[in-house]
C-alpha positions in Angstrom: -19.4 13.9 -10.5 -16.8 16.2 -12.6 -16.9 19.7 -12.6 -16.9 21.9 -15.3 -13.8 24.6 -14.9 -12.1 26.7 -17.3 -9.4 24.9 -17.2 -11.2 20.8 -17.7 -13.0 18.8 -16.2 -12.1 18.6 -12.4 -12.3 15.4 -10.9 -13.8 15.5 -7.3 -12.9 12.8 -5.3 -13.8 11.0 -1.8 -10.5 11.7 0.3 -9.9 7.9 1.7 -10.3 8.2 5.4 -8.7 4.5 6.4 -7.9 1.1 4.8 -9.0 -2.0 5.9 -7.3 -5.2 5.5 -9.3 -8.0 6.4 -7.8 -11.0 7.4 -7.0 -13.7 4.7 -5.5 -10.5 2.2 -2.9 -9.7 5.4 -2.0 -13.6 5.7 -1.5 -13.0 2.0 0.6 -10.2 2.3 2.7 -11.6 5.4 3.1 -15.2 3.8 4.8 -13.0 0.8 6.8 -11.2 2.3 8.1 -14.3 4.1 8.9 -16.3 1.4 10.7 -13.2 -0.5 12.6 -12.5 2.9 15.5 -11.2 2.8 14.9 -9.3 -0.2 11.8 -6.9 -0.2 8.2 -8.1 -1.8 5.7 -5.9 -2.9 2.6 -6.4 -5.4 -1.0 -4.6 -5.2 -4.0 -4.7 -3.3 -7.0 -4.7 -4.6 -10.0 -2.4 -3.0 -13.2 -1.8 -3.4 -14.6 1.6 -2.6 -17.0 2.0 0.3 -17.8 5.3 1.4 -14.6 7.3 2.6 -12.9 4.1 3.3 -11.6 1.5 0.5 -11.3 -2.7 1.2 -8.5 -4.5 0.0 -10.2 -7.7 -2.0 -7.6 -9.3 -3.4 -3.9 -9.4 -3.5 -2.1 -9.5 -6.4 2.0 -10.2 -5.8 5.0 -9.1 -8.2 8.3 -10.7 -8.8 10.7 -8.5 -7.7 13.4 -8.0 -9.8 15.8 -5.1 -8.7 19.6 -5.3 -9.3 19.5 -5.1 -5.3 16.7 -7.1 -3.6 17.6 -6.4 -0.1 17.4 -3.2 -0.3 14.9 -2.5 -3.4 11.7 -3.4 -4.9 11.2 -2.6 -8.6 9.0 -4.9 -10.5 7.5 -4.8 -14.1 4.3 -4.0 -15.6 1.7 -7.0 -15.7 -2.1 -7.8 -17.0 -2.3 -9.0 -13.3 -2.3 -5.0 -11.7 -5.9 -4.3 -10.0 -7.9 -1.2 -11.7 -8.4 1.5 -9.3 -8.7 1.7 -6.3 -5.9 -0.3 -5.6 -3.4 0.0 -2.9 0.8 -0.6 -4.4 2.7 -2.5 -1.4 6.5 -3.2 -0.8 8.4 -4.4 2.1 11.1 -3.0 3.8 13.4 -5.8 5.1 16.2 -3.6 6.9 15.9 -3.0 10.3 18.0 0.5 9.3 15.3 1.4 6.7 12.6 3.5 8.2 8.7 1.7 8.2 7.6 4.5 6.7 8.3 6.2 2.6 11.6 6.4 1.8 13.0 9.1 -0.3 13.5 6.8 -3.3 9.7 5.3 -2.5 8.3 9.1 -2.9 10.3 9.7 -5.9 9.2 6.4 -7.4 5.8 5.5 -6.6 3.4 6.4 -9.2 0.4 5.2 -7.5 -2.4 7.1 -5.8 -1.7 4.8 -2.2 1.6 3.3 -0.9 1.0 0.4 1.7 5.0 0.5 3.6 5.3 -3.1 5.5 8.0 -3.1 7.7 9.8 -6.9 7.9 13.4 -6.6 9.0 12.6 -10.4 10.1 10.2 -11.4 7.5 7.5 -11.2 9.9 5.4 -7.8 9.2 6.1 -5.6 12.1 3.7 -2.6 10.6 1.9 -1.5 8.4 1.6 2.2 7.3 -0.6 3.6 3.9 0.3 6.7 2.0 -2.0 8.9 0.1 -0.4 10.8 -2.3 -1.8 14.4 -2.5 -1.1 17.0 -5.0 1.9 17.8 -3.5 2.9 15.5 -0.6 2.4 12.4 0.8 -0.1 11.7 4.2 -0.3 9.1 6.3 -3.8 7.1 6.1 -5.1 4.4 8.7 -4.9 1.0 8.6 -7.6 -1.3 9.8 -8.6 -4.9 10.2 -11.8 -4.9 10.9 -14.8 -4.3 8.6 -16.6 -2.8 10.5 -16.5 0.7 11.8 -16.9 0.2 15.5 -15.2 -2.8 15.6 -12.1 -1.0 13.5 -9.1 -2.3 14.7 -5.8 -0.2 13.6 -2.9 -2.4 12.6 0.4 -2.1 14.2 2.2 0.6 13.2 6.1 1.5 13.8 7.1 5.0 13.2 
């Protein structure tokens, strides 16, 4: 519910606690980011809201259509992008690049969460979410299990 301030309306939110990916959205994801291999795939997830915890439902992928595919993913806007919450996804396909936010990712990620699969062989290696805070970005778990105590946390290369 918002709350009243002198400066707006101030917009409480549940902090997201985890992310869980079940199954058939990760195949999904993987078979993407195999068939875009070398370059880097990316499109959006999209969750439902549970609790402190969102579920991706559906994946949505995006052309990508940087100047430099192996090293970039910049797509364009489409009808196709999920209404919050959603979670924004890219590969990185370089075995140099770091599996986690790259400088360039945290200047130009303008969603709320930042799902980082690491490929360098097209095969996803790890998985790491971003929450984007008011000033930084923190890591948030993955998971692949719906349920809480059978939570499973997906690989995760730091």
């Amino acid at each position: 519910m918002p709350t009243p301030s002198i400066f707006g309306t101030v917009r409480l939110s549940h902090r997201t606690r985890a992310l869980t990916i079940p199954d058939d959205v990760r195949d999904a994801i993987a078979a993407h980011v195999a068939a875009s291999h070398p370059h880097e795939a990316g499109g959006y997830l999209g969750c439902a809201r549970e609790g402190n915890r969102i579920y991706a439902t559906d994946h949505v992928p995006l052309d990508n259509v940087s100047p430099r595919p192996r090293r970039r993913f910049v797509a364009t806007a489409t009808d196709g992008v999920p209404p919050e919450p959603r979670v924004f996804y890219h590969s990185h396909t370089s075995a140099s690049t770091p599996s986690g936010l790259t400088g360039t990712d945290r200047r130009n990620i303008r969603d709320r969460f930042a799902l980082v699969v690491f490929a360098p062989h097209g095969e996803p290696y790890s998985y790491r979410l971003f929450r984007l805070g008011l000033f930084n970005w923190r890591e948030v778990p993955v998971t692949t299990s719906e349920s809480s105590e059978e939570a499973t946390r997906l690989p995760r290369i730091v």
